[in-house]
Each structure stands twice: as structure tokens, then as C-alpha cells.
N, C-alpha and C positions, 0 to 999 in steps of 0.2 A: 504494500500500500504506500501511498505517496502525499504527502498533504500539500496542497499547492495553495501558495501564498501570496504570487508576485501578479499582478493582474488579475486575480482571484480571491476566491478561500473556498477551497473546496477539498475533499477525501476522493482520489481515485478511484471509479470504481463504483462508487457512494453516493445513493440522490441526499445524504444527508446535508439541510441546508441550514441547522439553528448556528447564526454568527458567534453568538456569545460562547456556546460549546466549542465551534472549530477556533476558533480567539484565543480561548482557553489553551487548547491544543499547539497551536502556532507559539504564544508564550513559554511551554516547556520546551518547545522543540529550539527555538531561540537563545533560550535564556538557559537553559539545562535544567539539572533539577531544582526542587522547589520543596520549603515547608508550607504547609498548608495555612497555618495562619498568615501568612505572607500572601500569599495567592488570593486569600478570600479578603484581607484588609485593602490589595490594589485592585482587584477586581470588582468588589460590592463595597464602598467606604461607606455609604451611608443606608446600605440595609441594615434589618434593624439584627437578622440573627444572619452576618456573613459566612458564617462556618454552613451554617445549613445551604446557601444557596450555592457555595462551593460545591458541597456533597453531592446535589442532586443533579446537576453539572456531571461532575466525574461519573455518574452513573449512565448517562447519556453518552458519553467516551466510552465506558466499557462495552457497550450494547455498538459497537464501531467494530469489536474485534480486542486484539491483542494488540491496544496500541497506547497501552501504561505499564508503568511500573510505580505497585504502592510498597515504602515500607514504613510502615509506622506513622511518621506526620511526615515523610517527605514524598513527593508524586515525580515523575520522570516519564517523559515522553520514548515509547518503543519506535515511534514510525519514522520513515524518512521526510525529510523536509527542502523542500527546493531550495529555500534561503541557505540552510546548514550546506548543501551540496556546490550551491552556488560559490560560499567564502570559504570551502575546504577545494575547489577547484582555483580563487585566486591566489589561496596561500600556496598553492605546490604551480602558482605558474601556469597553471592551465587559462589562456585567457580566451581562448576559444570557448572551451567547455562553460564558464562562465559566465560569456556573452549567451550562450545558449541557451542557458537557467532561467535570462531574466526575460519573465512574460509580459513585463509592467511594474509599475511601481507599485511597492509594497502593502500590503492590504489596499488596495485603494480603492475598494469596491465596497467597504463597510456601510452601511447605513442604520448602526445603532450609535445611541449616547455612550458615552465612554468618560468615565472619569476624568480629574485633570491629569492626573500622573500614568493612569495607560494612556490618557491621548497624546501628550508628550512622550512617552514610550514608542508607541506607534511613529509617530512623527519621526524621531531620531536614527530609529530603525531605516525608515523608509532613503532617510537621507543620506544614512551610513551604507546602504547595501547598493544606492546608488554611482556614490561614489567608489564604491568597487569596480561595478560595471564600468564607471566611465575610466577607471584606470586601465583596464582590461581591452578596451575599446584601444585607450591612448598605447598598451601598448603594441596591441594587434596593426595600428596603425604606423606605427614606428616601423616594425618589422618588412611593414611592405613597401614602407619609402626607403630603408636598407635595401631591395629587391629589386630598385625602379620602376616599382609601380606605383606611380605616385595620384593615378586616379583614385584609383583604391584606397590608397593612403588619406585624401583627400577625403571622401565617402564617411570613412570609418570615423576619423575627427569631426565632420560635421556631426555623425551618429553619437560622437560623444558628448559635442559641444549643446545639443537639444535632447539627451536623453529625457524620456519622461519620468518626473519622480525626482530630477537629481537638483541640488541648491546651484545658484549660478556660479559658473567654473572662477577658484581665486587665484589670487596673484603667482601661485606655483602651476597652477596647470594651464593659464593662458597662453602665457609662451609656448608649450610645445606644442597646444593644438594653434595656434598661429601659423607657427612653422609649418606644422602638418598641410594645413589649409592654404598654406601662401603655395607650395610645390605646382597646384596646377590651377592658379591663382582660381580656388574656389569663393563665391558671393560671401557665405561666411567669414573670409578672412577680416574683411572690413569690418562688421559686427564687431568682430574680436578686438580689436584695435580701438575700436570706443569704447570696449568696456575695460579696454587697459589703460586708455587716458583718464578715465574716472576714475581708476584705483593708482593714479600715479605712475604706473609704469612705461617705461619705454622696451617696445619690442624691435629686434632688431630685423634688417629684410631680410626674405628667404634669402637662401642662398641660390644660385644660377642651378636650374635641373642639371642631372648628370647627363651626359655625352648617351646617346641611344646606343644598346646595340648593333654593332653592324652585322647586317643581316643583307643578303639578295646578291651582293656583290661579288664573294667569294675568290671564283675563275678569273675576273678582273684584279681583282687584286692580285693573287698569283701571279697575273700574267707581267704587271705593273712590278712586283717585288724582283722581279728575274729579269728585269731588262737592260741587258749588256753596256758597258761603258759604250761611250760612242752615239748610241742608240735617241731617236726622238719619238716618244710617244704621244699621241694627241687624244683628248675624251674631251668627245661633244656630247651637247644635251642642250632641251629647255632649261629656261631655269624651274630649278628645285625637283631637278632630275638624279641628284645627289653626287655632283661633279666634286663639292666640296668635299664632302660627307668622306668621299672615295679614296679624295690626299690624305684628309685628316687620320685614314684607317693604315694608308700607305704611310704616314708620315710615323706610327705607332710600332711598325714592323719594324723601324732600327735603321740609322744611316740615311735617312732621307730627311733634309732641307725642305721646307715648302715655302713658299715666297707668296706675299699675296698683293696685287695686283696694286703700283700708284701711280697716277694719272698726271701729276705736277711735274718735278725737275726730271731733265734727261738722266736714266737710268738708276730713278727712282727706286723703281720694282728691283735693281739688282744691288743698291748701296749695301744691305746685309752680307754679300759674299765678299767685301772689299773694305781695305782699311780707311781709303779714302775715294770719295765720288769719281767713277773714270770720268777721267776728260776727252774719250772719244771712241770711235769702235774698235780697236784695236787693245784698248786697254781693257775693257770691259767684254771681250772676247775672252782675254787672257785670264779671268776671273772662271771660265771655264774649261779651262785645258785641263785640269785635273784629272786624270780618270777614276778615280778614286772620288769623285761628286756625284751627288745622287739629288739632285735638284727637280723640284715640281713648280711650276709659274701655277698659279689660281689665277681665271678670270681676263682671259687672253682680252674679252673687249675691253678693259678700261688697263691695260696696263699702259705706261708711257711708251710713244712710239721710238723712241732711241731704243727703246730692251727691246721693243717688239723689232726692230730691223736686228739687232745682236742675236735673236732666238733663230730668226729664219735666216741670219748666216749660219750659225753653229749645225741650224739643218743641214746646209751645202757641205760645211768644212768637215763636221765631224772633230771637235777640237780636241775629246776627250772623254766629258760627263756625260753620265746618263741622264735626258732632260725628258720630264713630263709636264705639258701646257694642256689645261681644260678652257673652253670655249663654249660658246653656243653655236657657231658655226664651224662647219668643216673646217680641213687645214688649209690655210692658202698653198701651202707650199709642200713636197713630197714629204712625209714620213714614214718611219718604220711598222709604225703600231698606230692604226686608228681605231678605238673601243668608244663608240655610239651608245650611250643610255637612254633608255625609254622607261617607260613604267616595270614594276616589277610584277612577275605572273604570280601564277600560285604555286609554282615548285619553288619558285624563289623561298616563299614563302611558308613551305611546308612545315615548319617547326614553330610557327605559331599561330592555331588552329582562328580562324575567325577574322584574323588581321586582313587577309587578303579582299574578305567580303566587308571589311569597314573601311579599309582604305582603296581599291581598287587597284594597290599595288602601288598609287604614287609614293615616290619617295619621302615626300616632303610631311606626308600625314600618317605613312607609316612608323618616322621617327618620331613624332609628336604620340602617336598611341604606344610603342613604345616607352616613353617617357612619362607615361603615364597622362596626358596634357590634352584637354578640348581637341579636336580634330583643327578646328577653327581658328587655333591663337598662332598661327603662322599663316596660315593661307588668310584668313578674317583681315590679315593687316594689309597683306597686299593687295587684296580688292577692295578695300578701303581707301588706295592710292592710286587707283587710276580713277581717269577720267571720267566722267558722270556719265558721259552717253556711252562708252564702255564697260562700264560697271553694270548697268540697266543690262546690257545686251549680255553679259557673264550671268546676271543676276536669272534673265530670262531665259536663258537656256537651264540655266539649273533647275529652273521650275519645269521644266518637262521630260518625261522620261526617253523619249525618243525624239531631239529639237528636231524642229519642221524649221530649215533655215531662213527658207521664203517667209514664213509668218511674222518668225523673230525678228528680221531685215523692217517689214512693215510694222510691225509693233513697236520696233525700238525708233521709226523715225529716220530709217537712217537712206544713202543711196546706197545705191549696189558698190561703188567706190568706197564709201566711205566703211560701208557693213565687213568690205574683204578686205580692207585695212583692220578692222576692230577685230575679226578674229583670227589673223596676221600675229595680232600686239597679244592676244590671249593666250594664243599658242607657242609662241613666242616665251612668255610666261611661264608657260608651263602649267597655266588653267584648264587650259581644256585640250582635245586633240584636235586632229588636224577637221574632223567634222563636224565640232562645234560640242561633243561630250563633253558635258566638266566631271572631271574626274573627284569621287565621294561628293556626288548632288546633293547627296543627306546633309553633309556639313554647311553645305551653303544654302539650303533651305531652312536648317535651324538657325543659321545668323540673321535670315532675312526675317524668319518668325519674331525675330525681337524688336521688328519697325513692322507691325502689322497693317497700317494705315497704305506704307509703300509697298508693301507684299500687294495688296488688295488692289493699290492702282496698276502694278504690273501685269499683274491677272487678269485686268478688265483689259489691258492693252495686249496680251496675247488673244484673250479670249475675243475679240473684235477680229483681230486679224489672222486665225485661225478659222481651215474649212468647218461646216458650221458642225458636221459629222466627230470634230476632233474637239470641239470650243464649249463641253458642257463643264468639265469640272474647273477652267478657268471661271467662268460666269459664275459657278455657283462660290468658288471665293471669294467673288467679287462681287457678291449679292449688294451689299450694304451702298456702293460705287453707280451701281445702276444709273443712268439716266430715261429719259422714256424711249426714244432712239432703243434701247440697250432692250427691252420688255420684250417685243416681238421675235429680234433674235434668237434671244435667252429661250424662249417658248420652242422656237423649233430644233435649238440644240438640247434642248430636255428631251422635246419629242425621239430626237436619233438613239439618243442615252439609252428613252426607257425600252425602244425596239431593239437596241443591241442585248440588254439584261435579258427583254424577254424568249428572245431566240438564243441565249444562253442558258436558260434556267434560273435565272435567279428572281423570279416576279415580285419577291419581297424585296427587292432594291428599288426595281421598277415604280411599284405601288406607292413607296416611302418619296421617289422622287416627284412624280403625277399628282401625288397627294397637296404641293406648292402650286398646284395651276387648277385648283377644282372650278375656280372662276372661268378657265377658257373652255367655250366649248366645242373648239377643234378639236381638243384632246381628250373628249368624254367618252369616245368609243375603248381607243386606246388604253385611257386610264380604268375603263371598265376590265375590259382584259387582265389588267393586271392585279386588281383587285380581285378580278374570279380565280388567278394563278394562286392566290395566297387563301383565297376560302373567305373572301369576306361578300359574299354575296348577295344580303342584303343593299351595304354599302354600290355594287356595280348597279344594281336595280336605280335607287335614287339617283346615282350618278346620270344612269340613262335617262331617267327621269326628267333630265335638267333639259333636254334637249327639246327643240320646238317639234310638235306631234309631226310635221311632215319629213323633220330627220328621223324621228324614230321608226317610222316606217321605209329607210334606205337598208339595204341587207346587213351593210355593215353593223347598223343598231339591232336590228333584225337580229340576226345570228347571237348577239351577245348577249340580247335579251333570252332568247331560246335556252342559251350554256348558262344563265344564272337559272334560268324556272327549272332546267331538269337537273341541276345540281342540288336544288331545294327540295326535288321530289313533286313535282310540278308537271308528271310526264306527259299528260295529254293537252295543257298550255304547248309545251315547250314544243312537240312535236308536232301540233299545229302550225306553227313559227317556225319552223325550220322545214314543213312542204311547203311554205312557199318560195323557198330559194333554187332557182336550177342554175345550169349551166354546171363550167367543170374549172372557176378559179379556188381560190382561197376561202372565199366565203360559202361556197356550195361544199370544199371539203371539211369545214365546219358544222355547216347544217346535216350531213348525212352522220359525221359524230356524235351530234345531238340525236338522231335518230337511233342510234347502234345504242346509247346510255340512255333513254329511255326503255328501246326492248330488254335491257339487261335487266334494267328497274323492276322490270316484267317477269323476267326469268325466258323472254321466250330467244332463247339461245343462237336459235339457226338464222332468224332476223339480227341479232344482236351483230353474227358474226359478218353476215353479207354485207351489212350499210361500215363496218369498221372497215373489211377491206375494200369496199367502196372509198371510203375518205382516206385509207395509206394509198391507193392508187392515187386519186387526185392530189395527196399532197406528194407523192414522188412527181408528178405533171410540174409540180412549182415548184420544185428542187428543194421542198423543207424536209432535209433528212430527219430532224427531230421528231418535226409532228408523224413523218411517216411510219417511223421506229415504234411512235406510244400507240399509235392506232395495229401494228402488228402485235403487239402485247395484248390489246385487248380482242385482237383475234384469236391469240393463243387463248385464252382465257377461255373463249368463247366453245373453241374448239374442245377443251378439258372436260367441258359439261357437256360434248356431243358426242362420249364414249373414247377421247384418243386422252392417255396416262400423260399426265402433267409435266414427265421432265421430258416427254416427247415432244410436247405442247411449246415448254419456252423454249426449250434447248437452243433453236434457231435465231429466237428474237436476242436474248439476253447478249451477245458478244456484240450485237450491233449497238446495246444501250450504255455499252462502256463511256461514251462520252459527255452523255446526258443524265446528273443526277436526278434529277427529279421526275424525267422517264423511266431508269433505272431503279429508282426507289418503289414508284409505283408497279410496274411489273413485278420485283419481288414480296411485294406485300400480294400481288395477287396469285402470284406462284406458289406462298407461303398456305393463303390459305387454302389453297384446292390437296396442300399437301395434306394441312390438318384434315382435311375431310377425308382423306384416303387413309386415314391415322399413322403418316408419317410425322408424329409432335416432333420428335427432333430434327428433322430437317427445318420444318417448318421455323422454329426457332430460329436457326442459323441465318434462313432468308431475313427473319422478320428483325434480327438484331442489325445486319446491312440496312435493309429497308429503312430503321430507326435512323441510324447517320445520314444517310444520301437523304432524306428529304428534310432531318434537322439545316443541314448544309444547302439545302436548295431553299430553304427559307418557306416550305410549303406546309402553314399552318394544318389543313385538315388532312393532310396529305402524312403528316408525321401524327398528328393525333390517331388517325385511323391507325398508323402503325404498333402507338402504345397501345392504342384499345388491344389487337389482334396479340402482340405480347404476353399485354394482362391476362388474358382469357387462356392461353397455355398455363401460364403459373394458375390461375382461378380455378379449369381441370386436375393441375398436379397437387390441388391443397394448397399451396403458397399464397393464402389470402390477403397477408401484412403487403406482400409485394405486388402482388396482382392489385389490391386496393391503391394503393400509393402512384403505381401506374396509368388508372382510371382519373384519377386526380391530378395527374401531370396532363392528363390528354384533354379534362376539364378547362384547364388553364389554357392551352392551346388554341383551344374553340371559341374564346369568351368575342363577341364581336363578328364572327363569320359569318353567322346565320348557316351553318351546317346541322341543320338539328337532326337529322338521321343519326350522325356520327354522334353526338353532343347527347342523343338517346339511349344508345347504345352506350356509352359510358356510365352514365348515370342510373339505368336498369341492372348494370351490371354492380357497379358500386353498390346499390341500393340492397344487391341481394348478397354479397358478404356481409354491409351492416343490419340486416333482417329490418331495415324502416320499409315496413311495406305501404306508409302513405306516401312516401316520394317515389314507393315503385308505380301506385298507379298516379301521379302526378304525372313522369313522364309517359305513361303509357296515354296517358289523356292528351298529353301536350305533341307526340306523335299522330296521335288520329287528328289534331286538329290542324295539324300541318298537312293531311295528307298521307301520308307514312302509315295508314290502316294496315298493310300487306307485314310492316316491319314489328308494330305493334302487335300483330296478332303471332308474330314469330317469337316472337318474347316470352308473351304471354302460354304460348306452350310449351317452351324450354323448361321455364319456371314451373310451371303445374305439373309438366311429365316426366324431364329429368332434372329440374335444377342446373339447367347447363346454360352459362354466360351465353352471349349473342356475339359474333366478329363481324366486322365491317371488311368490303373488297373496298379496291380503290377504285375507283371510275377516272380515268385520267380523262 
């Protein structure tokens, strides 16, 4: 047993909840042992007999188990105690194990009166176990800025510096969570620092991060470490292709000079190899005759041009030293060794799992994650320094995942001169590549999230110049930007949005997006649709509703009307509505759908099955593989009840629904239950627990409801009531809103008949017949009367 105290009070294990008994208990286990008059003078001061309400108390503990020791007038706690475990894990250094312990601060859940001196006990406690953790914290935080990981490091000191429960951090523990938090200049650091000018102190600045790992480069350097007196080497790159990074690692292997680039007096960059400044080329030639020199130039564009004519004689002559020069551009002149840097891949990469997918291998933000540091506080500074209308056009490419360059060109304002100069100067940079990628978009999209006002105009200005098929999720961040110009657009890039969801499967995106335009009623057909994909069917009705009587009678309202009524059970509405559509488009392969979920409503099977591949033919006519896929599903189906065994039935559909969940979901909920009826329950299971995912994930309210019902009803069969109930009440929740009451019937009869409330059984059986639903109601109703056997729901896709 366990008595948990930190964020609680409670016995493991134990619904025991009287505070003052577990109180009791947490004081011995705290304090150790204890004489009983002690115990009952801090714990009842002003009862009138304390001993007595001590006793009856400790009698309450006993009735817990074996979790005292009395002898004579001293009482001692047997059980374990998260707090005891907690400060026996930071006296042996465990600081992990003791971040672990603590659930919350100490009792802090009580809501009885408490004396003055236990609630000062309480209190002191709470403060003292606090600052355990936060040492524990401080020094698990330590350890990881020892490692280089100073994000971490970072994290963990903030987690210290806001623990809950703990007094505010004093003059000994500010510094080092300062420190901690200055590494990757965490928001907290500043806090820290005014609360150390109010206590007087001065904290001093972090110290500069440690030098990253060198990582990706390896072969390069190798190749760099080995090259022969005499020899000129050249590495190109963008910037912050890690040209630098590469000397620095070169310069670490022993015997190599590196010189970094000065742009002022002649032979600037070489006054380090000479006692005094040459006075012309020959002298400063002579500075490398050595062969025994191992010289790197950094930064070939801004060196001074006297070294730069001395490098690229030393190329010709060959004087002696082995010379390496990095650049952004090629060599003007012949070398030995040209090594080009580009991004780093993922084998580069291999040895640090994740790196490659947060940084995408650039250099410059591999060594910042590395060093534990914001992706941003390197790259953030440099796109901070260019120019405005450059920045915008970096900033707008990073907002899209695959840039459209034509767009961006017109949203940034710019000419086709001036646009192929901007991404020239980015590339250049080493921001983006050569097709406008900016390399870890993430990072530059959380920089831009912190000017949300400028995010939102950018958006509005992709999303303007953007085909209107690509221009929905600009507008919608740019909702708030709108002007009236913007409304109509914005309408028919929702419209493309919610056609793409739907002909994906996701209707519940759809719905949630349509749901922002109930005012237009262009989109009422549309948005009906997408509301019938998620089961909210009432809803598509009124929607149709909205529309003036001579739209509602175009096939398009037509047909959608039909798919809400016989979704409702509506069958003889609904299929009157859907004779009067012909021909052989989209909406004729709708209307015979409707016709095929009506006869099933019916049970008359061989009609069911002709009008389904009726509609998978005409929708193969329109090339919609999806709809063609779910209407072969519900021919298998069809076919299963006209004498051919079930896995003969899907076998053929199923590998074509691999790519459509919520097709996919629906077929195996209806494969599942023709298995139950064959009394295959274990297969049936296995269907129905796929089934359960693929339409949770397709967003298909009645469609994953149906599936829990069909679920519960195997456990309901096998006895498993707790579960099979709990079930029916998840698929309750599902339904609320759809107007699916079939399904929403079926749950609730079934539910009704584990909790034996037989007026809410006939409630819904009443609220079925008045729907309609007589055929289903009276299915029920024999179940119950003849064998007590729950009801399952198919799926009608």
C-alpha cells in the first residue's frame, strides 16, 4: 500500500476518503513515531476529550489494513509514503527518482479546518518538500547543461523556477537557475533578474554556449586534415553552410592556423603569419614558403584584395604551405581540392535521431539544436537584417508548404527582376534553396507567430494571389484582414477546400469548414452533403430548407434531400425523391443509392443489390473511384443475404477500400456483422475493432457510433455488461445532434436492457415508431421478449 500525499491524500488501492484519518496517517509517516498524547493535543486542541477522538481515529486506520504500529502510548506509521520516498530519493542523489514523487504540492487538496500549529505544520512541510524538488530539478538541470543540452537544461530550470507548492526561489538558488535559463536565452531569464535586483543581487551573464558538436562533416575533414604541403584547397557554400564550423573543427585536429578574413590595410588577413606588415607581394609570399604551414583563409569574399592576389599566386607557384580558403563562390582560379557544402542529409545525420526532421539538415540550425538553443536565435537574426521587401518574400515562402513562386512574386509586390534578384540574395544566404524552400519552415513560422497582426496580412496577400483551388487556408488566417473584395473569394476557396475533404473522407472537416458560410446559399447543397457525411441530418434538412422552393426542387437539392429522408428512415419520402432523377451523371448515381438504402431498409435484398451496382457503375462513368468502391461494398452486402458466405462476398471489395477510410470503415462494420450472424463473434470482433478506428479517423459520427453499438452487442452476448454498457454510452455521445435515431435507438434499447429500466426501454421503442422505425422497433421488441439478445446496427454508407 502507498499513501499519496503530494497533489492528493489518498491510500492506494482504497476508496477511503475521511481527510482527518488519512492527515493522521501522513503525520506519522512524516514525522515518524509519535506519543499519543502529542498526537491528540496537535491534532484536536480544543476538543473537549482529545484522547478519545485520537482513539477513534486510529480505529479507522486499523480497519485500512496493516498500516500501524501501536506500542503502549507510542503509534508509528507501517505504510509507505510518497513524501518519505520522495526525500530518501534526494538524500542518496537520486534526482530523477524524486522529480518523479512529486505529484503537486503537499496536501494541497485538504478542505478541512486544521489547527494553528498543524496548519503551520502543513504549510512548512509543503515548502520544505518543495524545495527538495526544486533542488532536484536544479540539479537534473545542471547535468544537462554539462551534456550540451542546454534546451533541456533550460526547461528543467524554468520547471524549477515555477514549481507548484514551492516559496519564491532566494538569493542562493537564483543564480544558478539564471544561469541555467540564460544558456538558451529562455523568457524566464529576465523574471529572474528582477527578482534578483529586489533582493540586491547582481547576477552575472551567461557564459557564451559551448562550440556544437561536429557532426555531418567527417570525410571532409579527413580529406582537409591530409592535404599535402604544396596543396590549395577550396570549400564553397551559402552562407551558414558550415564553411566556418568546418576550419574551426580543422583548426582543433593540430597544426593548422586559420586566419579570418580583413577587408582594411593591404594584407590584413595575412599580418598574423609575419613579424611585420609585408610591404608587397613578394614579401608576403615569403610568409608562405614554409612547408611545414598548415594555413586556412575564412571568408574568401571580404578578405583584403593584396592577400586575395598573394592566395591565387601561391595557387600558380606552389610556395610550400598547405593552404585552405572557404568562399561562397567557386575558385576563380585552379585548385587541388574543391569540397562544395550543401545541407546535411540524414546519414549525415544518423547518430542523432530527430535532428535531421527538425532541422532539415541545415547547418546553421543543426548546430543551434545541438547546443541546445531556439532553432531561431541564429537564423531569426539574419532575417531580421534584410530588407523589408525580402524578408516578406522569405517570410512568404515559409508560410507554404510547397511555395507557388508565381503567387509569392505577386503577393510580395514585386517584378519578375526584382522577385529573381530576392531569391538570388536568399539563396545566397543560405535561407532557402535554389527553389525558393526555406529550409526548417517551422522555425520561421514560429518567429512570424510572434507578430500575428503581420502573419495575418501576409496571408491575406498570399491568399489573394494564390489559384483560388490552393488560397483556402491563407484566407482562413486571415479571417480577421478581410475586406468585402476578400468575402466572395474567400467563399469559393472554402467551397474547393470543403470538395477536396469530401472526396477524401474527411466530411467532418468539411462540415466544421461550410459551417462559417450557413449564410451563403451557393453552398447549401454542398454544405448539406457534408453534414449528411458526419450524420447530422436533421441539420442538412434545415440547411436545405434555406433555399428558395424552386432551388429545392433542382436534382442537386433533390438528391440531398432524398440521402437525408432515407438516412432518417424516411424510405418511401426518400424514394419518391430520388424517381424522379434520370439520366447517368453524379446526381442520378446518387439517386439510385438512395434507392438501393431504402430497399435494404426493407430487407428486400435483390432490389437492394441491383440499384447499388446500378450507382458503382455510374459512378465508375465519373471517374469517382471512392463513391464507386462504397456502393461495391454494399453490393457485397447485398449479395451475403442472397445465399453467397461473407468472406466471398467482401473479399473483392475490401483491397480496393484501402485508401478510403471511411469507405473502408463502413464495409467492415458490414462485413463484421453478417459474420456475427453466421456466428463467426471472433472475427466479427476483429472487423469491428478496425471498423472502430477508420471511421473515428474519418470523422464519421454515426458511422463510428454504429460501430461501438455493433462492438457492445458482442461483449452484451459474451456477459461483458460493464463494457458492453460503457460502449453504448460512448456511441450515445456520438449521436447527440445527428438526428440518426435508428442508431441512437439501438443504443439506448440496448443500454436500457443491461440497466433492467424498462421505462426508457419503451420510451425508445415509442420514440422509434414515431420516427418511422416501426420495422426496427418491433425487432427489438422480440429480441427482448424471446431471447434477450441486444439489436446491431449495419452501416448504410
Amino acid at each position: 500500500m502507498n499513501l499519496r500525499t503530494l497533489g492528493g491524500l489518498s491510500v492506494e488501492g482504497v476508496t477511503f476518503r475521511r481527510e482527518k484519518v488519512l492527515l493522521l496517517l501522513a503525520y506519522l509517516c512524516v514525522e515518524g513515531p509519535q506519543v499519543r498524547r502529542r498526537l491528540a493535543e496537535l491534532f484536536w486542541p480544543e476538543a473537549a476529550n482529545p484522547m478519545n477522538s485520537l482513539a477513534q481515529h486510529l480505529v479507522h486506520l486499523r480497519g485500512l489494513g496493516d498500516v500501524l504500529r501501536e506500542d503502549g502510548s507510542r503509534v508509528e506509521s507501517r505504510i509507505r509514503c510518497d513524501v518519505c520516498a520522495l526525500r530518501e530519493a534526494a538524500r542518496q542523489g537520486r534526482a530523477a527518482d524524486a522529480v518523479r514523487e512529486y505529484g503537486g504540492p503537499f496536501l494541497d487538496a485538504l478542505t478541512i479546518p486544521l489547527g494553528a500549529d498543524l496548519e503551520e505544520w502543513v504549510y512548512d512541510t509543503r515548502e520544505a518538500v518543495a524545495r527538495e524538488v526544486r533542488g532536484a530539478l536544479t540539479a537534473l538541470a545542471s547535468n544537462a547543461a554539462a551534456h550540451g543540452q542546454g534546451a533541456e537544461a533550460g526547461e528543467l530550470a524554468a520547471r524549477a523556477l515555477t514549481l507548484p507548492g514551492a516559496p519564491p526561489a532566494d538569493e542562493l538558488e537564483l543564480p544558478k537557475l539564471h544561469h541555467l535559463l540564460s544558456l538558451t536565452g529562455h523568457p524566464l531569464a529576465a523574471q529572474v533578474e528582477r527578482e534578483a535586483r529586489d533582493l540586491g543581487l547582481h547576477l552575472d551573464a551567461a557564459p557564451a554556449p559551448p562550440p556544437a558538436p561536429f557532426v555531418g562533416r567527417e570525410a571532409h575533414l579527413e580529406t582537409l586534415a591530409h592535404l599535402p604541403p604544396g596543396q590549395v584547397a577550396w570549400i564553397s557554400g551559402h552562407a551558414g553552410m558550415g564553411k566556418t564550423a568546418l576550419l574551426e573543427a580543422l583548426s582543433r585536429t593540430g597544426g593548422w592556423t586559420v586566419l579570418h578574413a580583413r577587408s582594411g590595410l593591404p594584407y590584413g588577413t595575412l599580418e598574423p603569419l609575419t613579424r611585420t606588415p609585408p610591404t608587397g607581394a613578394g614579401a608576403a609570399l615569403a610568409a608562405l614558403r614554409d612547408p611545414r604551414l598548415r594555413v586556412a583563409f575564412d571568408a574568401w569574399d571580404t578578405i583584403d584584395e593584396a592577400t586575395q592576389a598573394v592566395i591565387a599566386l601561391a595557387a600558380r607557384q606552389r610556395p610550400g604551405a598547405a593552404i585552405v580558403v572557404t568562399a561562397r563562390l567557386h575558385p576563380p582560379f585552379d585548385v587541388d581540392t574543391h569540397l562544395h557544402l550543401d545541407v546535411l542529409d540524414p546519414h549525415d545525420l544518423r547518430g542523432h535521431p530527430g535532428l535531421f526532421e527538425r532541422t532539415e539538415g541545415h547547418p546553421t540550425l543543426v548546430a543551434a539544436a545541438l547546443r541546445g538553443q531556439p532553432l531561431d536565435v541564429r537564423q531569426g537574426a539574419r532575417v531580421r537584417a534584410l530588407p523589408g521587401p525580402i524578408r516578406d518574400t522569405y517570410l512568404m515562402l515559409a508560410l507554404q508548404d510547397h511555395p507557388d513562386l508565381r503567387a509569392t512574386r505577386k503577393a510580395a509586390g514585386l517584378s519578375a527582376d526584382e522577385f529573381a534578384l530576392a531569391l538570388s540574395h536568399l539563396t545566397q544566404e543560405g535561407l532557402t534553396a535554389e527553389g525558393g524552400h526555406v529550409y526548417a519552415a517551422a522555425a520561421a513560422r514560429e518567429q512570424l507567430a510572434q507578430v500575428p497582426v503581420h502573419a495575418k496580412l501576409l496571408h491575406l496577400k498570399l491568399a489573394r494571389a494564390l489559384p483560388e483551388s490552393a488560397a483556402w487556408p491563407d484566407y482562413d488566417a486571415a479571417r480577421d484582414l478581410w475586406e468585402d473584395a476578400d468575402e466572395e473569394r474567400a467563399a469559393r476557396a472554402a467551397s474547393l477546400r470543403a470538395a477536396a475533404l469530401l472526396r477524401r473522407g474527411y466530411p467532418g472537416q468539411a462540415a466544421a469548414l461550410l459551417d462559417a458560410f450557413a449564410e451563403r446559399p451557393e453552398l447549401a447543397v454542398q454544405h448539406a452533403w457534408a453534414l449528411l457525411g458526419v450524420g447530422r441530418y436533421s441539420e442538412a434538412l434545415r440547411r436545405l430548407e434555406t433555399l428558395t422552393p424552386h432551388e429545392q426542387q433542382m436534382v442537386g437539392a433533390l438528391v440531398a434531400r432524398a440521402t437525408a429522408l432515407v438516412r432518417m428512415g424516411r424510405n418511401e419520402d426518400a424514394a419518391e425523391l430520388a424517381g424522379r432523377v434520370s439520366g447517368s451523371g453524379a446526381e442520378a448515381a446518387r439517386a439510385a443509392s438512395v434507392l438501393a438504402h431504402a430497399a435494404r431498409n426493407r430487407q428486400q435484398w435483390e432490389e437492394a443489390r441491383r440499384f447499388s451496382q446500378i450507382a458503382a457503375d455510374l459512378w465508375q462513368i465519373e471517374g469517382e473511384d471512392e463513391q464507386r468502391v462504397s456502393e461495391l461494398g454494399l453490393v457485397a452486402w447485398a449479395r451475403s443475404h442472397l445465399g453467397t458466405a461473407p468472406d466471398e462476398a467482401f473479399r473483392e471489395v475490401l483491397p480496393q477500400a484501402e485508401r478510403f477510410l471511411n469507405v473502408r470503415g463502413a464495409i467492415l462494420l458490414n462485413y463484421a456483422m453478417r459474420l456475427e450472424q453466421t456466428g463467426d463473434t471472433h472475427g466479427a470482433a476483429l472487423l469491428l475493432d478496425g471498423a472502430i478506428q477508420d471511421l473515428e479517423r474519418a470523422g464519421d459520427l454515426p458511422g463510428h457510433a454504429q460501430a461501438l453499438v455493433n462492438r457492445g452487442v458482442l461483449l452484451h452476448l459474451e456477459g461483458q455488461l460493464a463494457q458492453a454498457a460503457a460502449l453504448y454510452r460512448q456511441a450515445i455521445t456520438r449521436l447527440r445532434g445527428t438526428g440518426s435515431v435508428r442508431t441512437l435507438g439501438l443504443a439506448l434499447s440496448n443500454l436500457s436492457e443491461i440497466e433492467g429500466d424498462l421505462s426508457t426501454f419503451e420510451d425508445v421503442l415509442n420514440m422509434l415508431e414515431r420516427a418511422g422505425q416501426g420495422e426496427l422497433a418491433l425487432q427489438i421488441r422480440r429480441n427482448a421478449s424471446m431471447t434477450s439478445k441486444p439489436t446491431s446496427a449495419a452501416m448504410h454508407s
